[in-house]
C-alpha positions in Angstrom: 27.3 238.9 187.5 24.0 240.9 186.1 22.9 240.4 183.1 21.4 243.9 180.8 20.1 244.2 177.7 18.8 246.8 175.0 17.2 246.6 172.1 15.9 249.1 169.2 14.6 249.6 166.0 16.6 252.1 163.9 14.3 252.2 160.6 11.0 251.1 159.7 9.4 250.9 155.8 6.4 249.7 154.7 6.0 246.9 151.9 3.5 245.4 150.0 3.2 242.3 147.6 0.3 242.8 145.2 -0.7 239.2 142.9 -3.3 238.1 140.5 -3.5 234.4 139.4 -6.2 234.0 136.9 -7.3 230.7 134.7 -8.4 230.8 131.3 -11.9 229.1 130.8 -13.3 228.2 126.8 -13.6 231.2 124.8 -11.1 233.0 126.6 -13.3 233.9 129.8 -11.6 234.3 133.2 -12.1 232.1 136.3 -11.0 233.0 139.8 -9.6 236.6 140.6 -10.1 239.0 137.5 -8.3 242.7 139.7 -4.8 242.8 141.5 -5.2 241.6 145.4 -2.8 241.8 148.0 -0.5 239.2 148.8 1.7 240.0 151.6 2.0 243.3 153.4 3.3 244.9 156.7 5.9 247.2 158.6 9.6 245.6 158.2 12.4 246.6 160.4 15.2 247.9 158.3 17.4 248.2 160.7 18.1 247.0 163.9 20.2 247.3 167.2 20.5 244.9 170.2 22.7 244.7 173.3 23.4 242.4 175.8 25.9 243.1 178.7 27.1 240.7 181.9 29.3 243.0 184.2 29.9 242.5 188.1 28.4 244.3 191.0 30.6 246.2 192.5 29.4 247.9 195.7 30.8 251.7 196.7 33.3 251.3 193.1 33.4 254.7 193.3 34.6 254.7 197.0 36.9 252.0 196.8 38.8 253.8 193.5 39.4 257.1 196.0 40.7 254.8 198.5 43.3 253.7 195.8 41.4 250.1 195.8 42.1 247.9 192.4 38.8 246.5 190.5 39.5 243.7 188.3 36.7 242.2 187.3 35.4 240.2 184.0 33.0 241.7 181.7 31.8 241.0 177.9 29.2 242.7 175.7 27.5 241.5 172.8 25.6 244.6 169.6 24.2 242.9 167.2 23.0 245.5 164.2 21.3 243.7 161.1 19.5 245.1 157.9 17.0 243.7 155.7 16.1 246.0 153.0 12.7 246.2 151.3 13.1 245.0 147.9 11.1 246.0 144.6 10.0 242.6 143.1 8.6 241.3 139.7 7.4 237.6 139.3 5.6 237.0 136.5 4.8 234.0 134.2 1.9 232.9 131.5 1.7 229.3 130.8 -0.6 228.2 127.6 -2.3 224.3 127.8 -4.0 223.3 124.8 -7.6 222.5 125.9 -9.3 219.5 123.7 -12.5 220.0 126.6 -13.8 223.6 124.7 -15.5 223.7 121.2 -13.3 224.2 118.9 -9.7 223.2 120.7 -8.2 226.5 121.6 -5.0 227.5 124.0 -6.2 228.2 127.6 -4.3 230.7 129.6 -2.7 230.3 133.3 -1.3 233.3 135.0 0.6 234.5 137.7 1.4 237.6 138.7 3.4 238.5 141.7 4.7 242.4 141.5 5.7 245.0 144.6 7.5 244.5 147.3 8.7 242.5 149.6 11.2 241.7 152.5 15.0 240.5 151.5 14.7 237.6 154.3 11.8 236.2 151.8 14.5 235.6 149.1 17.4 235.5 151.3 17.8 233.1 154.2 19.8 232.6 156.7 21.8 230.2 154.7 22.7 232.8 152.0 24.8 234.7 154.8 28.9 234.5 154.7 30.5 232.1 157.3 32.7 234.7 159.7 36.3 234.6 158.5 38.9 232.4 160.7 41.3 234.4 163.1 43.5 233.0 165.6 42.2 235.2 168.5 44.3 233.0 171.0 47.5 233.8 169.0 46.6 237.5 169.3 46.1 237.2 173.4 48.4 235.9 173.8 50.9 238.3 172.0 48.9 241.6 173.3 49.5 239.9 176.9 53.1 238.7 176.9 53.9 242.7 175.1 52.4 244.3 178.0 54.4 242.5 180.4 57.6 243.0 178.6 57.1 246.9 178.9 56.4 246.7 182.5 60.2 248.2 182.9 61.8 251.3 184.2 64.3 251.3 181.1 63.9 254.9 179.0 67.4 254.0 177.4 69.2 250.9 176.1 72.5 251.8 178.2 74.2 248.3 177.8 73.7 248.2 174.4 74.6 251.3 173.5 77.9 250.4 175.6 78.1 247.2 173.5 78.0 248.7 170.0 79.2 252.3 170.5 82.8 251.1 168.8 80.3 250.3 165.4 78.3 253.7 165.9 81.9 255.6 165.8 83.2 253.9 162.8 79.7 254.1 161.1 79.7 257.7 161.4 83.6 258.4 160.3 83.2 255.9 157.3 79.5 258.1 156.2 81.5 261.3 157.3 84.7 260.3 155.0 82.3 259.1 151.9 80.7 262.7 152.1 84.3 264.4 152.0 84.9 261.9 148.8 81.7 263.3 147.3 82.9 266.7 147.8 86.0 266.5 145.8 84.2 264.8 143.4 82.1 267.3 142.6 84.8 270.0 143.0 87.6 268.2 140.1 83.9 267.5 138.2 84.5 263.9 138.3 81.2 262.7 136.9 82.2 258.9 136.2 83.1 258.7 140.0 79.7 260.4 141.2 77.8 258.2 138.7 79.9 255.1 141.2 78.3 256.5 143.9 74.7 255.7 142.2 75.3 252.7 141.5 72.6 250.0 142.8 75.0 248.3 145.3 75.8 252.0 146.6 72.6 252.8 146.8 71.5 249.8 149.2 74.3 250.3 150.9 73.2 254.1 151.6 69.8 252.6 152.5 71.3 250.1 154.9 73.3 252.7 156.5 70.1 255.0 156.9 67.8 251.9 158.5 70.6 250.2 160.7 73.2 253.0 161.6 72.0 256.7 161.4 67.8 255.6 162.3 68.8 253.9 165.7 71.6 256.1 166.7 68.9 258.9 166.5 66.0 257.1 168.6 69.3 256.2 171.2 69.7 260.3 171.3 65.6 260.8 171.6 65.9 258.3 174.2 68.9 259.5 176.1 67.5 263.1 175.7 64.2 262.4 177.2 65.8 260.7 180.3 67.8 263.2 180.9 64.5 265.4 180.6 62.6 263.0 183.2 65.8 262.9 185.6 65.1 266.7 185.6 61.4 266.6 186.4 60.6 265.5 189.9 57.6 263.5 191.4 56.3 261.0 188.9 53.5 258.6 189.5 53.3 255.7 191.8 51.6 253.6 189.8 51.8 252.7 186.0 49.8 250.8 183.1 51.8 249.1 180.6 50.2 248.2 177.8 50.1 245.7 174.8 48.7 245.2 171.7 47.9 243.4 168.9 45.0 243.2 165.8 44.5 241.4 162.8 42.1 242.2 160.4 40.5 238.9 157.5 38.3 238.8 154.5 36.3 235.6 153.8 38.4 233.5 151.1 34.7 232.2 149.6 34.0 236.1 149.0 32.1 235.1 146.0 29.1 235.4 143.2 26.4 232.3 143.8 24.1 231.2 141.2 20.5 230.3 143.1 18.0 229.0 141.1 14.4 228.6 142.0 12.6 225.9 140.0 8.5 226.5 139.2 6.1 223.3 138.6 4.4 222.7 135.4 4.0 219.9 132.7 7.1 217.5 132.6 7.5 219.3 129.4 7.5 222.6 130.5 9.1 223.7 134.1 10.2 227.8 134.5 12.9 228.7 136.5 14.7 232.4 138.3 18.1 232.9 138.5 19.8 235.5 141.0 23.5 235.8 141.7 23.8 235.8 145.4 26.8 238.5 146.4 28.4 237.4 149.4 30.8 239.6 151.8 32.5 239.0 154.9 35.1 240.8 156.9 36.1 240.4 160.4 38.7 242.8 162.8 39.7 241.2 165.7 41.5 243.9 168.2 43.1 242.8 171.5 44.2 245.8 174.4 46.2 244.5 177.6 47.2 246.0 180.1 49.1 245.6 183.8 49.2 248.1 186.4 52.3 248.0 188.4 53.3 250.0 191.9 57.0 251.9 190.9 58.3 251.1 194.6 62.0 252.1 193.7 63.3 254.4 191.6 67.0 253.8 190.2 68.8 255.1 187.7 70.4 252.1 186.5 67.2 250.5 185.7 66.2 254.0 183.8 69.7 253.7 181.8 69.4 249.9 181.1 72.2 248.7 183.1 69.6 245.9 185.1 68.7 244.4 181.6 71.3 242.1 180.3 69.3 239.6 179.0 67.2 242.0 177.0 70.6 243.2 176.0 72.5 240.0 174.9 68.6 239.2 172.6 69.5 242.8 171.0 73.3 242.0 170.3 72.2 238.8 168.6 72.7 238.7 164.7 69.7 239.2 163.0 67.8 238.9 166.0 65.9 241.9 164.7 64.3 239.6 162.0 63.5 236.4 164.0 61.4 239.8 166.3 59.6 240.0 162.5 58.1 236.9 162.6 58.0 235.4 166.0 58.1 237.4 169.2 60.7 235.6 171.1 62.3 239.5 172.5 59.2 240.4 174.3 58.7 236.5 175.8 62.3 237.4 177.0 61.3 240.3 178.1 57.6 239.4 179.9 59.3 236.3 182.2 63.2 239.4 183.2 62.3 240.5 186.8 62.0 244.3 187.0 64.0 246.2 189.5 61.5 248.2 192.2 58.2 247.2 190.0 55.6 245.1 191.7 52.6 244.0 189.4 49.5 244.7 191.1 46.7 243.1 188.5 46.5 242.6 184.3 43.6 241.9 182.2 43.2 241.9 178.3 40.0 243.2 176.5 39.2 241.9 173.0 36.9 243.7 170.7 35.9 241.4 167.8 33.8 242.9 164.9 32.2 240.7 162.1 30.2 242.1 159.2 28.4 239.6 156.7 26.4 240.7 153.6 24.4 238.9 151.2 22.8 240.7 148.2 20.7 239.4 144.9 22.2 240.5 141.7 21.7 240.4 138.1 18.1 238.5 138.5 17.0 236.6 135.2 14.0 234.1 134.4 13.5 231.6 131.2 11.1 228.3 130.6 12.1 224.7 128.7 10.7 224.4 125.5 7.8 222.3 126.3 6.0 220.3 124.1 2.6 220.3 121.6 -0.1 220.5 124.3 2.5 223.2 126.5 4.0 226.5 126.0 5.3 229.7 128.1 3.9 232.4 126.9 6.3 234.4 128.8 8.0 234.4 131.8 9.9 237.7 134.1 11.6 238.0 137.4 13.6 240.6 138.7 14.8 242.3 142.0 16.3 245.8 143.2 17.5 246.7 146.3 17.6 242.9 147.8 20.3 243.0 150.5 20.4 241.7 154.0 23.3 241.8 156.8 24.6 241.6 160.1 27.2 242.9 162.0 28.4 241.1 165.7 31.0 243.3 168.1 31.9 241.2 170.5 33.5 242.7 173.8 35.2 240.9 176.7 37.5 242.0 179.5 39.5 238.8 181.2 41.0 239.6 184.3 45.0 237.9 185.4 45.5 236.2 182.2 48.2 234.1 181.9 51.2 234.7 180.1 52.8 232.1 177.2 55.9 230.5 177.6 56.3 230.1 174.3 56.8 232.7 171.3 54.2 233.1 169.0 54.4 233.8 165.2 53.6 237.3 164.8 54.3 238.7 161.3 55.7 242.2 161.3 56.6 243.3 157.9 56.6 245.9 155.9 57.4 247.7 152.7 60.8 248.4 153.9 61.3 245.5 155.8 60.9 243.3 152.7 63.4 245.5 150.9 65.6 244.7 154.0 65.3 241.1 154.3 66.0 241.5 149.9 69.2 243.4 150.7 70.5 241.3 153.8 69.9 237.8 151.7 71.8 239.3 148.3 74.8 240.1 150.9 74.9 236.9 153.1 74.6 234.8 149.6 76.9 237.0 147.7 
């Protein structure tokens, strides 16, 4: 393993804090600074990249690819990209003390005046950033993994179960060819009470039903049967083969949320000031997972192509409502992974999972106000406010894992949809009714 890394600094701006803090003495004269000094000032990187890579050494890769030699190696990659913007600040504040030490008692002055700018990290720590939203990245390997598996297969057409249910595809298509003939005559004698049955909201999912579950399939069975025939046509196809597998799922943080911070200021038990921000808070995380195994195609045969060497994938497909159970959990590709493959030997697998993480924290509606205080305390005023205070940092994680293994088990894996929810709507109203 070698280890590389890359860093850079996208964007750089220049800031500047400027301050005066000045104490009243008797008779209203100044003590300490009487002119605007710098505070805080500096370059800030805006924006940042960094990389960092472990990969293995492979001597002569190149060479060893030409001689048709497999490399299968682990890898994983770490960019990290953060910003912290330059903020415009105001922090002001006047206190007032009433002085018995001058001649006559007057109100002495303190002030503080912070105004510029100033880094978002000053106001915004590390603890102000998101949490990364929970995914179950083992769920998702485990389904990308056991998918590519179940495609390894020379099957272009499901032959048996086309075979099994081609009595239903006939009588499907004479009952929808008969209907039409119905709605012809209607239309002819003008019968417009029997056209308005056929609009009806049962006919109408009905027609639906018949769209999704008879006409839909029986058209990807003639795509498929077409293209076979297409392939049986075409000589010389490859030796080897990927089959691959995927699955993703995408989370926004549940606390994705507006944070009151308050900063408190010292002063006379009587008198204490206080700023307010509300703290902004994003966080979104992707989680992508690619697998893949590349398999030698040592015999060709056309029963395998038609489907005839896959009766257990067959007897999963004839199952009632197996279709839905595939919604949720996918128990017909576990079949599928574990069913030996005619003429296919598997020469290696791997699965590579990209995970992406963005977090943001920003300041927001900033506000400032005093207590009361007392006889011998006042504010005389007191501002605070912030622009442009935002900070964040997005981690793409990268990593290849060579011969995973494969899960025995099925694993919840919601599929649905807009039209499958009307499905699942339509199926329980009939099995109920």
């Amino acid at each position: 393993m070698r280890e590389r890394t890359r860093s850079e600094d996208l964007k750089i701006e220049s800031y500047e804090l400027l301050k005066y803090i000045g104490t009243d003495l008797c008779n209203n004269a100044h003590e300490n600074f009487t002119s605007w000094q710098t505070h805080a000032s500096g370059q800030l990187v805006t924006h940042s990249k960094s990389e960092v890579m472990h990969d293995v050494i492979t001597p002569n890769f190149h060479k060893l690819c030409r001689e048709g030699k497999i490399v299968n190696s682990p890898m994983d990659r770490t960019i990290t990209e953060t910003w912290n913007q330059v903020c415009d600040a105001v922090i002001n504040h006047e206190t007032a003390t009433w002085n018995t030490g001058c001649t006559p008692d007057q109100w002495t002055r303190y002030t503080q005046l912070f105004e510029g700018s100033r880094p978002s990290t000053d106001l915004l720590g590390d603890s102000w950033l998101p949490d990364s939203p929970s995914i179950d990245v083992e769920s998702l390997i485990d389904q990308a993994v056991t998918s590519a598996h179940a495609n390894v297969s020379q099957t272009n057409a499901q032959g048996l179960v086309m075979a099994a249910e081609g009595r239903k595809t006939v009588e499907g298509l004479a009952s929808i060819f008969l209907r039409l003939i119905r709605i012809i005559r209607k239309v002819k004698r003008l019968d417009v009470k029997g056209l308005l049955g056929e609009l009806s909201p049962k006919e109408l999912a009905d027609r639906y039903m018949e769209l999704r579950y008879a006409l839909r399939p029986l058209m990807y069975d003639m795509r498929d049967v077409v293209s076979l025939l297409s392939q049986e046509a075409n000589a010389a196809k490859r030796l080897r083969q990927t089959f691959r597998g995927y699955a993703t799922q995408t989370a926004k943080s549940d606390d994705e949320a507006d944070y009151v911070v308050t900063w408190s200021g010292a002063g006379s038990p009587a008198l204490q000031w206080y700023r307010t921000a509300t703290v902004k808070q994003i966080a979104q995380r992707a989680v992508h997972v690619r697998a893949g195994v590349l398999s030698d195609i040592e015999k060709r045969s056309g029963f395998a192509a038609w489907g005839l060497l896959d009766p257990v994938e067959a007897v999963w497909e004839l199952v009632p409502f197996s279709f839905i159970v595939d919604w949720f959990f996918n128990v017909g590709d576990t079949i599928s992974s574990f069913t030996p493959n005619y003429g296919i030997k598997e020469l290696a697998s791997w699965y590579v999972v990209t995970d992406i993480c963005y977090r943001e924290s920003a300041l927001l509606d900033s506000d400032a106000y005093s207590t009361g205080g007392d006889a011998t305390h006042r504010a005389n005023y007191i501002e605070f406010s912030v622009a442009n205070c935002k900070r964040a940092i997005c981690t793409t994680q990268i990593y290849r894992v060579p011969d995973p293994t494969r899960s025995v088990i099925p694993t919840f894996s919601l599929n649905l949809d807009a039209f499958k929810l009307a499905d699942l709507v339509i199926i329980a109203k009939k099995i109920w009714g």
